[in-house]
C-alpha positions in Angstrom: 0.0 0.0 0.0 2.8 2.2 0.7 4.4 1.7 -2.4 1.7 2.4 -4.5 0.8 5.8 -2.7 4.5 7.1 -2.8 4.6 5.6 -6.6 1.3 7.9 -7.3 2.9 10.9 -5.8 6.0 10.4 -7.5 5.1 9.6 -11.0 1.6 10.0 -11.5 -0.4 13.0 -11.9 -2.2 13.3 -8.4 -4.3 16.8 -8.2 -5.3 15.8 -4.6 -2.6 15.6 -2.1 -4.4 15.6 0.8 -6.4 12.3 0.3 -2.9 10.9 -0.3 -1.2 12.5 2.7 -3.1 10.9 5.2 -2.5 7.6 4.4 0.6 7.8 3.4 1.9 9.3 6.9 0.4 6.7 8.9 2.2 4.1 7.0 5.5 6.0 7.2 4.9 6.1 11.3 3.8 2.3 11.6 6.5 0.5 9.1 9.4 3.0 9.3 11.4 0.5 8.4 9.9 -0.7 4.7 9.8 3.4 4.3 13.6 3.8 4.6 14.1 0.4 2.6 11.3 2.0 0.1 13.4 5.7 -0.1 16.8 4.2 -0.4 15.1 1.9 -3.4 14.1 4.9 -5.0 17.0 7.3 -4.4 19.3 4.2 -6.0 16.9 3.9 -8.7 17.7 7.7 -9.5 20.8 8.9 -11.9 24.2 9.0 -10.2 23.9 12.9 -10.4 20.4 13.2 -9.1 20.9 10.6 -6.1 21.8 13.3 -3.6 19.0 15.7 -4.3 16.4 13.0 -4.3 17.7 12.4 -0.7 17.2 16.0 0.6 13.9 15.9 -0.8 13.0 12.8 0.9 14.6 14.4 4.2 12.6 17.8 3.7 9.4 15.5 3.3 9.6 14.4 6.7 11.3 17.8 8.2 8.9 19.1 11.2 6.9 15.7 11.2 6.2 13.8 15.1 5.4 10.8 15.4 2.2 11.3 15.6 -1.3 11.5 13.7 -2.3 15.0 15.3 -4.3 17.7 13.1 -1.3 19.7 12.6 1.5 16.8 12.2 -1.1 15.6 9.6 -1.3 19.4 7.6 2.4 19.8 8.1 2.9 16.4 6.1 0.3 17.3 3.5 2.3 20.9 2.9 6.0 18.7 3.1 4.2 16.4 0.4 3.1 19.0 -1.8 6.5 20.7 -2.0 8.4 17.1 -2.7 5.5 16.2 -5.5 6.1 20.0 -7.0 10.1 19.2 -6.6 9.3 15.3 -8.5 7.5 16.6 -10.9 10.4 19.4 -12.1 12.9 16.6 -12.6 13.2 15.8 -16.2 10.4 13.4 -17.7 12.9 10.8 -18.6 13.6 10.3 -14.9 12.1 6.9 -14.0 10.5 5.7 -10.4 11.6 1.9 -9.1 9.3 1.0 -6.1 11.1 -2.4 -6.5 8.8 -3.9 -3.5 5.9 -3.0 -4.9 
């Protein structure tokens, strides 16, 4: 389930982020582990050159964020998303998205 939310956010074109966000967030905060298997996947999966950006945006996703399902943890992840989906989407189109556990 994961992987298909984060694969929508990365490479399709989702209009609504917020009914993404909240599911996504609670399944970062109950399997942190398949998350950071799932981002490192993905950073690897990304050119040489673009690795090290992909992982500040990744980190920057998840700047600010408790562990915690609170109303304002929840609109904090949902602005982080939107500025990491804006930052996806600006990468060039050639750019593929490997959620090898999918």
């Amino acid at each position: 389930m994961m992987s298909s939310l984060l694969n929508n956010v990365l490479a399709e074109d989702c209009r609504n982020q917020w009914s993404m966000s909240r599911p996504l967030l609670v399944l970062i905060l109950l399997y942190e582990d398949y998350y950071r298997s799932l981002k490192e996947s993905i950073i690897r999966g990304q050119p040489v050159e673009k690795q090290q950006t992909m992982a500040q945006w990744f980190e920057d996703l998840m700047l600010g964020i408790g562990r915690n399902v609170s109303s304002k943890n929840k609109e904090k992840f949902t602005q982080n998303l939107s500025t990491f989906r804006r930052d996806v989407a600006n990468l060039p189109k050639s750019t593929t998205y490997s959620t090898a556990d999918d």
